[in-house]
N, CA, C and O atoms as a Maestro MAE file, in Angstrom:
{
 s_m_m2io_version
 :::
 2.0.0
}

f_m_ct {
 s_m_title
 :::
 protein
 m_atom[308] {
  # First column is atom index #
  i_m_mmod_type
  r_m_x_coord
  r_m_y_coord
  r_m_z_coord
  i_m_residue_number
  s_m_chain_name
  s_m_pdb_residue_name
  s_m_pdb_atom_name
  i_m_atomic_number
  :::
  1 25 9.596 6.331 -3.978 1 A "UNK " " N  " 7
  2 3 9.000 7.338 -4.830 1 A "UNK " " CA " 6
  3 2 8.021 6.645 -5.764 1 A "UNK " " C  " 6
  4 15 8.224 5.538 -6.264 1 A "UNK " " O  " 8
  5 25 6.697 7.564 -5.998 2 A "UNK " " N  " 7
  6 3 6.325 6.750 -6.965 2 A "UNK " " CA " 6
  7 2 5.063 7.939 -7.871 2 A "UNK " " C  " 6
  8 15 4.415 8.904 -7.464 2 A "UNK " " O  " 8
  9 25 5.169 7.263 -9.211 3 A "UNK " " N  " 7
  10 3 5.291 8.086 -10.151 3 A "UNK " " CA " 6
  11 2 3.244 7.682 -10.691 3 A "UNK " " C  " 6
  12 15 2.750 6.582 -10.940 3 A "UNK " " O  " 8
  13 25 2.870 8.444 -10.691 4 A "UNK " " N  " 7
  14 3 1.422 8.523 -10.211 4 A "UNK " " CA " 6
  15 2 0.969 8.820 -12.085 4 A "UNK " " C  " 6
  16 15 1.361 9.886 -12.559 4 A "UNK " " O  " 8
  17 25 0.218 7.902 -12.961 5 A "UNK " " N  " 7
  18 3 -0.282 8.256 -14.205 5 A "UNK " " CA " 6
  19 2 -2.100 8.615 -13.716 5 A "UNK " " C  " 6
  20 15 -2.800 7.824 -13.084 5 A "UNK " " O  " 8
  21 25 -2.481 9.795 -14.140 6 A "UNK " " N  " 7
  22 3 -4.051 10.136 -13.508 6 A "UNK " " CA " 6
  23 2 -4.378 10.082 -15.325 6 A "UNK " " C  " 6
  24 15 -3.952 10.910 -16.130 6 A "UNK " " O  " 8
  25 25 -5.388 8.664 -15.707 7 A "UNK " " N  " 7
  26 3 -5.860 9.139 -16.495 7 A "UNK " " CA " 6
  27 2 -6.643 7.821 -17.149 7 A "UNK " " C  " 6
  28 15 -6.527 6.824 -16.437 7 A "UNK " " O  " 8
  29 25 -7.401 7.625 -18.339 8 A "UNK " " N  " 7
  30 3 -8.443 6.985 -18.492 8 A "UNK " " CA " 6
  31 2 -7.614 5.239 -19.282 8 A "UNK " " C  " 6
  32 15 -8.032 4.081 -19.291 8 A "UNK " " O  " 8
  33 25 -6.383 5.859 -19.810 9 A "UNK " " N  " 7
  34 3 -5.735 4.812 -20.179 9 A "UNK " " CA " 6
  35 2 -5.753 4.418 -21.352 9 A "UNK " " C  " 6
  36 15 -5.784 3.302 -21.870 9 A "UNK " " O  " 8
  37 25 -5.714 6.340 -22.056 10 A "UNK " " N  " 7
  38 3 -6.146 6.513 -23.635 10 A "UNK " " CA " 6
  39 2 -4.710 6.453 -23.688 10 A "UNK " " C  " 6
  40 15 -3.893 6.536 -22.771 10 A "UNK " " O  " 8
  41 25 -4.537 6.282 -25.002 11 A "UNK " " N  " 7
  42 3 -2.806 6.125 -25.897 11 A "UNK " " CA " 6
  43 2 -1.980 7.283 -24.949 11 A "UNK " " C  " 6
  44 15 -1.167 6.908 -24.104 11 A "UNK " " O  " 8
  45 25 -2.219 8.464 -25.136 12 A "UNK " " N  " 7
  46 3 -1.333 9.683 -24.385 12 A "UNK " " CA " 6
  47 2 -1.282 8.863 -23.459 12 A "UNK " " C  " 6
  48 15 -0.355 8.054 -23.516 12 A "UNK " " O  " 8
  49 25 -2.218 8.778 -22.322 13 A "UNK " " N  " 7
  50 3 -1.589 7.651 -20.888 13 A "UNK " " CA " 6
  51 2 -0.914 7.005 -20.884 13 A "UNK " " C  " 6
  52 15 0.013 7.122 -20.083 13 A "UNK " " O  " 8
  53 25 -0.971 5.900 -21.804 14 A "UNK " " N  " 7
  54 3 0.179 5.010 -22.307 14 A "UNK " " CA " 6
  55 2 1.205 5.315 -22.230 14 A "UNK " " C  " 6
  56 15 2.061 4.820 -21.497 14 A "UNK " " O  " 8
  57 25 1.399 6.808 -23.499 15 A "UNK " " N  " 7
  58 3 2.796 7.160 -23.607 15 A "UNK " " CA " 6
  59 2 3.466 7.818 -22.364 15 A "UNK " " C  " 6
  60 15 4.652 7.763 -22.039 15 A "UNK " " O  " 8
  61 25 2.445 8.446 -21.752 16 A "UNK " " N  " 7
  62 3 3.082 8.874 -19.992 16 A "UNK " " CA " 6
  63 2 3.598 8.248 -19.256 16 A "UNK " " C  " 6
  64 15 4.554 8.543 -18.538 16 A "UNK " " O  " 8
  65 25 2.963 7.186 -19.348 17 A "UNK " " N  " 7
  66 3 3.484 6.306 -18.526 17 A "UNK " " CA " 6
  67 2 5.074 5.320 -18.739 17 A "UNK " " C  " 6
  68 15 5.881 4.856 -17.934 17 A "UNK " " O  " 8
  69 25 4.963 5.322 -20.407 18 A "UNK " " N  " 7
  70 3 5.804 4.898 -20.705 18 A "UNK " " CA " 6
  71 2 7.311 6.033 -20.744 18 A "UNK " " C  " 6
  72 15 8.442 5.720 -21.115 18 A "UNK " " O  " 8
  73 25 7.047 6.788 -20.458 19 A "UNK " " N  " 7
  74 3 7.791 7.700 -20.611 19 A "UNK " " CA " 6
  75 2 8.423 8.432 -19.218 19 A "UNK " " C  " 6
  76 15 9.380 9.206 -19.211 19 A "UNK " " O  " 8
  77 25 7.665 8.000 -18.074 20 A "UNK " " N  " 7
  78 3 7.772 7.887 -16.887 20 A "UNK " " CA " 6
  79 2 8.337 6.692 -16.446 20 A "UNK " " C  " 6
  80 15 8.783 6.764 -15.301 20 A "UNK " " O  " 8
  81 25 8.479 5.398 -17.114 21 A "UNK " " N  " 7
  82 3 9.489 4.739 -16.979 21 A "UNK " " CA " 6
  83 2 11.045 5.064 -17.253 21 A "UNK " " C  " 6
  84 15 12.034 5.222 -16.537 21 A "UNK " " O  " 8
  85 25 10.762 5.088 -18.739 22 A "UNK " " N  " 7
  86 3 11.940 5.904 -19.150 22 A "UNK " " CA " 6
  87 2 12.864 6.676 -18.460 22 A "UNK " " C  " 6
  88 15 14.085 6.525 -18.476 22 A "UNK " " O  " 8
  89 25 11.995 7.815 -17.630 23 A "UNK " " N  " 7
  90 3 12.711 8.274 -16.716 23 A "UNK " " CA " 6
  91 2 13.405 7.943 -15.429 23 A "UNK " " C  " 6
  92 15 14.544 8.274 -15.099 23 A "UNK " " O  " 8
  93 25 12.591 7.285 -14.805 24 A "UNK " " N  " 7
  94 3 13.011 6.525 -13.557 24 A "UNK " " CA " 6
  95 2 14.556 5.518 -14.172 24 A "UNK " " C  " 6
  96 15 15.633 5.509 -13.575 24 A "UNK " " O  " 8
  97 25 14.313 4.897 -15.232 25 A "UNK " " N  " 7
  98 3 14.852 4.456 -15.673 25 A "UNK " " CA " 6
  99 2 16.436 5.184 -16.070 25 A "UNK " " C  " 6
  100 15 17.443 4.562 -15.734 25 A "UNK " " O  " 8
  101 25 16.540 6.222 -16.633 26 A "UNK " " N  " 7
  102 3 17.867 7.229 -16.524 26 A "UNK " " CA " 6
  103 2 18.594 7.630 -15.607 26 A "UNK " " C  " 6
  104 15 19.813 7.801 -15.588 26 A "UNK " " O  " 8
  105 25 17.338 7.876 -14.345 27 A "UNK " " N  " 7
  106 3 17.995 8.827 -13.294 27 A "UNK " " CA " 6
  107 2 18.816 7.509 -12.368 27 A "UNK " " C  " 6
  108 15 19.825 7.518 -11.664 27 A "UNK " " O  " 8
  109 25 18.120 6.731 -12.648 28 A "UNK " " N  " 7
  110 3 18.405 5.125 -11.509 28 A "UNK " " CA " 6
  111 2 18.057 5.455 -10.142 28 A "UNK " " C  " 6
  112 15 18.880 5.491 -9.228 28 A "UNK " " O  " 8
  113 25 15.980 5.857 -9.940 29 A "UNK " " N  " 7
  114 3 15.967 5.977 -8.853 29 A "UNK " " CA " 6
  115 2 15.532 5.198 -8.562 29 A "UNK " " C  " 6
  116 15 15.139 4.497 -9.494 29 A "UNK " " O  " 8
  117 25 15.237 4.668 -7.154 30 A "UNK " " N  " 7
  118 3 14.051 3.649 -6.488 30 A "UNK " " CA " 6
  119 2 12.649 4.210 -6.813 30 A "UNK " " C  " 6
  120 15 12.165 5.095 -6.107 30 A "UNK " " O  " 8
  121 25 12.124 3.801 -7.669 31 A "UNK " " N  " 7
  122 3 10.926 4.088 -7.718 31 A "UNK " " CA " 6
  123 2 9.760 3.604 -8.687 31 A "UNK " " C  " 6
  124 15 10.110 2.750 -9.501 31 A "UNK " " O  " 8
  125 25 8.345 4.037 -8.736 32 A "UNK " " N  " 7
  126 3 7.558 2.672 -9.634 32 A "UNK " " CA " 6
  127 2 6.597 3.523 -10.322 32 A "UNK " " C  " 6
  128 15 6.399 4.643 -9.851 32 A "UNK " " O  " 8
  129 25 6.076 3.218 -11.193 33 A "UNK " " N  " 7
  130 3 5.050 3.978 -11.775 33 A "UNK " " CA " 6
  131 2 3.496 3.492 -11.487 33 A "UNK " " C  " 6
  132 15 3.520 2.327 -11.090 33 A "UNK " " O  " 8
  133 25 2.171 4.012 -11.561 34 A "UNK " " N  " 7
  134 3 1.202 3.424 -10.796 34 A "UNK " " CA " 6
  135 2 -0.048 4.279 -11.670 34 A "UNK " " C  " 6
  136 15 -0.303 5.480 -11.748 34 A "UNK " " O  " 8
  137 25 -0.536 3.347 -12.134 35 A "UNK " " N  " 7
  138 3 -1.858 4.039 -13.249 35 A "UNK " " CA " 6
  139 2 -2.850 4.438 -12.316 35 A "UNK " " C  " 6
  140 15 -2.984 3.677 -11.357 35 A "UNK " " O  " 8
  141 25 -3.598 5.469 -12.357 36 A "UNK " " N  " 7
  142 3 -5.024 5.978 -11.738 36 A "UNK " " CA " 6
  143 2 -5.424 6.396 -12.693 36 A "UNK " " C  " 6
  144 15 -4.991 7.284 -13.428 36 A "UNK " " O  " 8
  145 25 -6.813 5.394 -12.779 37 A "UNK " " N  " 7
  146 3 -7.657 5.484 -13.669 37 A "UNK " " CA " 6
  147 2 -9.077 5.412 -13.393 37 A "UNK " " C  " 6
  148 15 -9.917 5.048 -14.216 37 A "UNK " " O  " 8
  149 25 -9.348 5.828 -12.023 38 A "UNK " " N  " 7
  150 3 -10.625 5.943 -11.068 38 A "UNK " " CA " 6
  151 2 -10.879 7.558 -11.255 38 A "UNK " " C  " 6
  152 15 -10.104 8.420 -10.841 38 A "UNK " " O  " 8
  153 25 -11.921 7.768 -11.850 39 A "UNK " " N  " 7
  154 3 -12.035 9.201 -12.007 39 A "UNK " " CA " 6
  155 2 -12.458 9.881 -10.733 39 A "UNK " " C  " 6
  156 15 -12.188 11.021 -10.356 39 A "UNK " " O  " 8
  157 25 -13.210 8.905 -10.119 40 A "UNK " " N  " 7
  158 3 -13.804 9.955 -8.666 40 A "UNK " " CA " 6
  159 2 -12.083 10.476 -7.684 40 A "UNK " " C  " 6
  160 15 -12.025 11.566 -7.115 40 A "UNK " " O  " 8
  161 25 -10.348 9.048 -7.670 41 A "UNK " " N  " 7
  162 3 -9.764 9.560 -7.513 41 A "UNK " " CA " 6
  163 2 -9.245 10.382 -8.400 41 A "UNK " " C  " 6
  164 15 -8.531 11.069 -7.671 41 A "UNK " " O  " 8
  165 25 -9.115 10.768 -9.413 42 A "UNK " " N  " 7
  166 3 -8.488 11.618 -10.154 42 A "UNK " " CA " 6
  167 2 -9.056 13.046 -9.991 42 A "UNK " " C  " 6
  168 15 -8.378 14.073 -10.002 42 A "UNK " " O  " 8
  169 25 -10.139 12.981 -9.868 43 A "UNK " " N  " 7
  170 3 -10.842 14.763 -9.506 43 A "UNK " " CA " 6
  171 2 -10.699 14.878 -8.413 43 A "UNK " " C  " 6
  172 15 -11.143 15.971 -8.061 43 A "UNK " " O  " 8
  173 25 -10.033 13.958 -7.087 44 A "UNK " " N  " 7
  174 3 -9.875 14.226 -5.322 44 A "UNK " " CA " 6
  175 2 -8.826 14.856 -5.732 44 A "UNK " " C  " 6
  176 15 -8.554 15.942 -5.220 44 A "UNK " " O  " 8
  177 25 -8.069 14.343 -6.675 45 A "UNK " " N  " 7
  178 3 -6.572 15.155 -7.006 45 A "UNK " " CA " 6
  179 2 -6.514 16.391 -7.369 45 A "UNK " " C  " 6
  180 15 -5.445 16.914 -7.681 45 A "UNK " " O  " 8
  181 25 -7.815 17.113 -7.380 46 A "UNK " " N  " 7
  182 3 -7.860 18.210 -8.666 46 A "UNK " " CA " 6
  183 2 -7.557 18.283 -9.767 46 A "UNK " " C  " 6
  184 15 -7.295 19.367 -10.287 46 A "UNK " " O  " 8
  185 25 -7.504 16.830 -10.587 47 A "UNK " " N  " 7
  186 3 -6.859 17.465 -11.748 47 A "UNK " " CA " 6
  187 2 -8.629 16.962 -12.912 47 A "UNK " " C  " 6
  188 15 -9.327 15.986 -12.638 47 A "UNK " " O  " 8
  189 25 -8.831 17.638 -13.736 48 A "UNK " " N  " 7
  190 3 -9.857 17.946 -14.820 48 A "UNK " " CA " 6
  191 2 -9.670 17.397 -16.178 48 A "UNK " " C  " 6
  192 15 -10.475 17.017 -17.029 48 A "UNK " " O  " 8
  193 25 -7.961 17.483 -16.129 49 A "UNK " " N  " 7
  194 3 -7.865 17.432 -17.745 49 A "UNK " " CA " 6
  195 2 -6.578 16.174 -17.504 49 A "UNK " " C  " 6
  196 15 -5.802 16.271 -16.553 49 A "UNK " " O  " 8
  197 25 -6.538 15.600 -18.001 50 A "UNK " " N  " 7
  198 3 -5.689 13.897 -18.451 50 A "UNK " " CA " 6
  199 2 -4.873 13.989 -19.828 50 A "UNK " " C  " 6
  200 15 -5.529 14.418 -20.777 50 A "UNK " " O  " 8
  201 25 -3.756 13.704 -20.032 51 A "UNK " " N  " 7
  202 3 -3.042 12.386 -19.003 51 A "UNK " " CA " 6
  203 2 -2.305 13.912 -17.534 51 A "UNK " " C  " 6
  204 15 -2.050 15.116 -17.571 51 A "UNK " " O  " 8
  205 25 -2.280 13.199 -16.870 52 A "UNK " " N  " 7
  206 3 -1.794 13.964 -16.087 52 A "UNK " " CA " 6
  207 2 -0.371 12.991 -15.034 52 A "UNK " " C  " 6
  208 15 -0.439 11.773 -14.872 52 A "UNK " " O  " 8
  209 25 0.689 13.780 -14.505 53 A "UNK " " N  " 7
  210 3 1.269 13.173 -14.106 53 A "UNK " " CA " 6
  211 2 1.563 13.520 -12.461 53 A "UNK " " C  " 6
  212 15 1.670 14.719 -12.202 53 A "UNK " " O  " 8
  213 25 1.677 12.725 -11.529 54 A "UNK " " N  " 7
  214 3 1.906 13.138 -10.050 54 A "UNK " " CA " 6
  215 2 3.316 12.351 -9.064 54 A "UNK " " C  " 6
  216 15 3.453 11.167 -8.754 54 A "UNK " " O  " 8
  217 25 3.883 13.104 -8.875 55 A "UNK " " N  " 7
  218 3 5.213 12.473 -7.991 55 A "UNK " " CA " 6
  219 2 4.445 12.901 -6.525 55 A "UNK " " C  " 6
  220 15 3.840 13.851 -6.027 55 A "UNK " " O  " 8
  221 25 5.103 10.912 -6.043 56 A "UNK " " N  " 7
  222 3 4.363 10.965 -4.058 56 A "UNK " " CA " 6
  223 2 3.440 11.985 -4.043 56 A "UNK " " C  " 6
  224 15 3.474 12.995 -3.341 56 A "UNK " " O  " 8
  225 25 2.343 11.561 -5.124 57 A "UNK " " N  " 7
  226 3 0.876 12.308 -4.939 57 A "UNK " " CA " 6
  227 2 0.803 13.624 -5.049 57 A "UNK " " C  " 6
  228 15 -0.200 14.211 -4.643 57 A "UNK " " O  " 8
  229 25 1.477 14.052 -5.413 58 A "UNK " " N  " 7
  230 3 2.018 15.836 -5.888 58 A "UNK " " CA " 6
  231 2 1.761 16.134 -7.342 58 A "UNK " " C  " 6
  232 15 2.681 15.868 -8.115 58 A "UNK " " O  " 8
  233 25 0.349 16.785 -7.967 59 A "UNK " " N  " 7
  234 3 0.518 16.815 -9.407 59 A "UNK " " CA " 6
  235 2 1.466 17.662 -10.002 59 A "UNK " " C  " 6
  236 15 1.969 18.585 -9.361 59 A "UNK " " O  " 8
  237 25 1.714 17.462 -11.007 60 A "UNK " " N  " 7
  238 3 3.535 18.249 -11.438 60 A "UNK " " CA " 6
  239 2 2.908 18.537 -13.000 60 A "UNK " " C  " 6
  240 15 3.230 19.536 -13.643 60 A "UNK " " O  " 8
  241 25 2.050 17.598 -13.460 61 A "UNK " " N  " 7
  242 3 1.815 18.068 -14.667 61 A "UNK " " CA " 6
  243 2 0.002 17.420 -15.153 61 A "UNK " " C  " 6
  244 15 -0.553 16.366 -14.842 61 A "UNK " " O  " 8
  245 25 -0.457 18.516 -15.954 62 A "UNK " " N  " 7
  246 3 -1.751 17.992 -16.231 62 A "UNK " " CA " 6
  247 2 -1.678 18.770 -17.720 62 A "UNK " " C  " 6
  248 15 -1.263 19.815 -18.221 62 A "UNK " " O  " 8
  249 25 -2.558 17.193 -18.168 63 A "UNK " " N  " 7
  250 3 -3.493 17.641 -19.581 63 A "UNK " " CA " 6
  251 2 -1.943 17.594 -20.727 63 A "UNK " " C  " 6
  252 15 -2.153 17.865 -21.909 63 A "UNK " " O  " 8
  253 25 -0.727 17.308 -20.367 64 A "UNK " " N  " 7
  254 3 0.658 17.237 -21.385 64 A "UNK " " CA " 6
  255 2 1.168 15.591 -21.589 64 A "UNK " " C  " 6
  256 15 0.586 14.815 -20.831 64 A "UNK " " O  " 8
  257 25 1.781 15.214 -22.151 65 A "UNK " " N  " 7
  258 3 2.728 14.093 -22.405 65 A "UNK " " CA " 6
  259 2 3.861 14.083 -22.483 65 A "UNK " " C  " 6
  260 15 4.455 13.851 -23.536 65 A "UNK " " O  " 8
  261 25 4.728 14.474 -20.756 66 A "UNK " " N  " 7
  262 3 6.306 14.388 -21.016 66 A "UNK " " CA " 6
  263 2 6.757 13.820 -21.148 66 A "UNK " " C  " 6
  264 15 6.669 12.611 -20.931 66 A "UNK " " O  " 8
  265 25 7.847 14.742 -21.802 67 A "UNK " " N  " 7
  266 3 8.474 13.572 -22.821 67 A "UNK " " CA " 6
  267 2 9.571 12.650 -21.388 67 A "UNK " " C  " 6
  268 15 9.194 12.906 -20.244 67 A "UNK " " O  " 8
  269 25 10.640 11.809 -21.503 68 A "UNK " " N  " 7
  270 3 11.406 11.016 -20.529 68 A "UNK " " CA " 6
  271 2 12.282 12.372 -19.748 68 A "UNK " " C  " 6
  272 15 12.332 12.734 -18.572 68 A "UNK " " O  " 8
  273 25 12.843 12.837 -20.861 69 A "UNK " " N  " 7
  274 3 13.805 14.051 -20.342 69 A "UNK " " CA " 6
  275 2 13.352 14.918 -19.179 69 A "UNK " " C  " 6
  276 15 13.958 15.179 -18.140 69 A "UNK " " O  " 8
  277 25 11.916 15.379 -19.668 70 A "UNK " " N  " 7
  278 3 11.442 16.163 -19.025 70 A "UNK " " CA " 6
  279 2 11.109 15.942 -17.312 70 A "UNK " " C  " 6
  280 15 11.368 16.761 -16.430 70 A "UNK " " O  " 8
  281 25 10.363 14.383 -17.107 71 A "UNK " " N  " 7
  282 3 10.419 13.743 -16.322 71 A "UNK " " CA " 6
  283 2 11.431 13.586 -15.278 71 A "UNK " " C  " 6
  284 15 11.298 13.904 -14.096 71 A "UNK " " O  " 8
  285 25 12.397 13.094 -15.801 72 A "UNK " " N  " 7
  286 3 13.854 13.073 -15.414 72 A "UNK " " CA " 6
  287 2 14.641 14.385 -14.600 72 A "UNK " " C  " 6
  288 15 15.343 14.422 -13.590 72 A "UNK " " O  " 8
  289 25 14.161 15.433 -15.560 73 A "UNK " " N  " 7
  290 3 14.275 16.529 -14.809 73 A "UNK " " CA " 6
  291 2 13.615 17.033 -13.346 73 A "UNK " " C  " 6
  292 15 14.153 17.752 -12.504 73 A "UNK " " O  " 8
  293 25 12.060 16.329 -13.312 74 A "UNK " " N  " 7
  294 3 11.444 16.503 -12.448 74 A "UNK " " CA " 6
  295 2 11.878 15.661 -11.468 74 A "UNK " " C  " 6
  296 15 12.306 16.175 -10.434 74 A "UNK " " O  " 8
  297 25 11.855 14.350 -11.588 75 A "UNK " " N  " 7
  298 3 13.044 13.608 -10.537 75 A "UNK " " CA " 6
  299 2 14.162 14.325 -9.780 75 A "UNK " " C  " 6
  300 15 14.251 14.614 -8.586 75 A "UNK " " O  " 8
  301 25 15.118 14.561 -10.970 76 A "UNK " " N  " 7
  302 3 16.618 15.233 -9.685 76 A "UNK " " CA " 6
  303 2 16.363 16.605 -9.085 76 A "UNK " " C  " 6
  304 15 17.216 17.244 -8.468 76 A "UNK " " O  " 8
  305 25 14.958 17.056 -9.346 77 A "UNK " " N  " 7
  306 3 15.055 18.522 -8.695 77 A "UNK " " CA " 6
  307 2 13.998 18.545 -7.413 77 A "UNK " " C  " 6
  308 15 13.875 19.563 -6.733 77 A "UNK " " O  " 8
  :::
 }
 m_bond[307] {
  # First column is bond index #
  i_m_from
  i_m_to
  i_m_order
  :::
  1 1 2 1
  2 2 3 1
  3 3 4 2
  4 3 5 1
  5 5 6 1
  6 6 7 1
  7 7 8 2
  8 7 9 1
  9 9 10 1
  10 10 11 1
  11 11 12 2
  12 11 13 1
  13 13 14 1
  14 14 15 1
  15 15 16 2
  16 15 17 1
  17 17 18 1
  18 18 19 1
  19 19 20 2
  20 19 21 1
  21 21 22 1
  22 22 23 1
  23 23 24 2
  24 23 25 1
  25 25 26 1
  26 26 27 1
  27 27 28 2
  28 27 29 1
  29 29 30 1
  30 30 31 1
  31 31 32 2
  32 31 33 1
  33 33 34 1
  34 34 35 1
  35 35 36 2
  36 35 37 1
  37 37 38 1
  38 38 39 1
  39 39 40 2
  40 39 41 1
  41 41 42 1
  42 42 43 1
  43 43 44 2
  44 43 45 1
  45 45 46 1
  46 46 47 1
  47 47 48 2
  48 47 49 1
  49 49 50 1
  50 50 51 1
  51 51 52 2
  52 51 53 1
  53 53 54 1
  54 54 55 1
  55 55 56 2
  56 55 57 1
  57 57 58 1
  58 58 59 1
  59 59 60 2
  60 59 61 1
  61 61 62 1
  62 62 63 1
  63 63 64 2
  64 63 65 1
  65 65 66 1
  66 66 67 1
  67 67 68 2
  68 67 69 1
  69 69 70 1
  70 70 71 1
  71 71 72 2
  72 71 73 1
  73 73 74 1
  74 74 75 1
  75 75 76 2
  76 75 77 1
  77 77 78 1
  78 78 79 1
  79 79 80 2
  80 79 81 1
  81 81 82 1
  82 82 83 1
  83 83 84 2
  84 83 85 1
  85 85 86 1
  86 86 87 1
  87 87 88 2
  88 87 89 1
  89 89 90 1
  90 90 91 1
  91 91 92 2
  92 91 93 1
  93 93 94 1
  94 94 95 1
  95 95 96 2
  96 95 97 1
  97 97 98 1
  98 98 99 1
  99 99 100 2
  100 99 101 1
  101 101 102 1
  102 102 103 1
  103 103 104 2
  104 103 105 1
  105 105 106 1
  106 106 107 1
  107 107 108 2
  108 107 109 1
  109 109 110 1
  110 110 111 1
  111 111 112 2
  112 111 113 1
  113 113 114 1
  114 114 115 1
  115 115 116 2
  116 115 117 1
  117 117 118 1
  118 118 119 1
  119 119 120 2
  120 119 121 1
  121 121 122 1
  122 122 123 1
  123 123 124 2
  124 123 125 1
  125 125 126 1
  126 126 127 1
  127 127 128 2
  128 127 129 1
  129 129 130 1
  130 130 131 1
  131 131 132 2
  132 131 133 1
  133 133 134 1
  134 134 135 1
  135 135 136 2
  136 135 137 1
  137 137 138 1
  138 138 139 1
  139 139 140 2
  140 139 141 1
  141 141 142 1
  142 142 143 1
  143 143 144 2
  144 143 145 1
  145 145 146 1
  146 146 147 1
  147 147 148 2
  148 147 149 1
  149 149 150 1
  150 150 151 1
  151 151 152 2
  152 151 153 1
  153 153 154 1
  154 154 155 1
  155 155 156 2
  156 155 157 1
  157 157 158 1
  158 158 159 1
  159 159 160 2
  160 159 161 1
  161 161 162 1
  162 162 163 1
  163 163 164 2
  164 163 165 1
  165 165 166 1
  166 166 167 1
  167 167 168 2
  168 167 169 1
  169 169 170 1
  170 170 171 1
  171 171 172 2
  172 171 173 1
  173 173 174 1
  174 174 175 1
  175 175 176 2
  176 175 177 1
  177 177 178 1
  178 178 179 1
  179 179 180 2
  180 179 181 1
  181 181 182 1
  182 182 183 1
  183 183 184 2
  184 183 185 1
  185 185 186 1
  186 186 187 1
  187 187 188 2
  188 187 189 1
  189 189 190 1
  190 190 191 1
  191 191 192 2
  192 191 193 1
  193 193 194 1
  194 194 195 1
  195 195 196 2
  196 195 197 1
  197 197 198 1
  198 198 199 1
  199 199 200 2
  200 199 201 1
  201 201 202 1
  202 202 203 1
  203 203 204 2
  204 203 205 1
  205 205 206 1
  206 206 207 1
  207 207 208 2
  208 207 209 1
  209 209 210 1
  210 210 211 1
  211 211 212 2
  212 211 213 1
  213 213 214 1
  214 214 215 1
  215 215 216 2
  216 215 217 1
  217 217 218 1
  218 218 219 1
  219 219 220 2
  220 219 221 1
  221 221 222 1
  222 222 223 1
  223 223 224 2
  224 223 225 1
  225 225 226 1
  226 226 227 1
  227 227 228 2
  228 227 229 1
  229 229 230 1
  230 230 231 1
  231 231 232 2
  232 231 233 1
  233 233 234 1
  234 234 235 1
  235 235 236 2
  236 235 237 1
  237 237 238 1
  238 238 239 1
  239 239 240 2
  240 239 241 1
  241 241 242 1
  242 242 243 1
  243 243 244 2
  244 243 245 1
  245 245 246 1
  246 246 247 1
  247 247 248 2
  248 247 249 1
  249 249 250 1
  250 250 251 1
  251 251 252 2
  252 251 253 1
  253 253 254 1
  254 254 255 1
  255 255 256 2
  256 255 257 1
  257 257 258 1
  258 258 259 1
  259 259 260 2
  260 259 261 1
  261 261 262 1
  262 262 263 1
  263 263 264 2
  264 263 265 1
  265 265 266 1
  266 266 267 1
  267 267 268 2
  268 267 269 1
  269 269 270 1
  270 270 271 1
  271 271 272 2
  272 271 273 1
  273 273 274 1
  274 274 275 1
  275 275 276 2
  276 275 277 1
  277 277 278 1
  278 278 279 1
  279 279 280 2
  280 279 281 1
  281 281 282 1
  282 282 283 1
  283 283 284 2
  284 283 285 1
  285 285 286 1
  286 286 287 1
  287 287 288 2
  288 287 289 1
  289 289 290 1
  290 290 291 1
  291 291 292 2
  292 291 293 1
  293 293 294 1
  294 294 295 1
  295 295 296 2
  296 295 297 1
  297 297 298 1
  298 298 299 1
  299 299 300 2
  300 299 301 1
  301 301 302 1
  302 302 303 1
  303 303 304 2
  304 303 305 1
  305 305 306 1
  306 306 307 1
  307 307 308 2
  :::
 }
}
């Protein structure tokens, strides 16, 4: 699994990302986090607005900063 940050690698990114550890980190899955910060890929993704977040290339969230919990949630479901 792997946990996809789409964004320029402003502070919010940061905290996405860090917070997307966090999560992986709770649930105890196999899995890694991976910055995209290529805008030509980030608009193949459709997404417009940053930080944005994508599981196995699936966007799940754009333009927010979840928090670990939230993440976590998105993991076991």
């Amino acid at each position: 699994m792997v946990l996809q940050i789409l964004g320029s690698g402003c502070p919010k990114c940061q905290k996405l990302a860090q917070n997307a550890q966090a999560a992986i980190d709770k649930v105890g899955f196999e899995a890694s986090v991976e910055k995209v910060t290529d805008s030509d890929k980030i608009t193949d993704m459709g997404v417009v607005m940053t930080p944005a977040l994508a599981i196995d290339g699936e966007v799940k969230s754009v333009g927010k900063v979840l928090s670990a919990d939230m993440i976590a949630d998105m993991l076991r479901s």
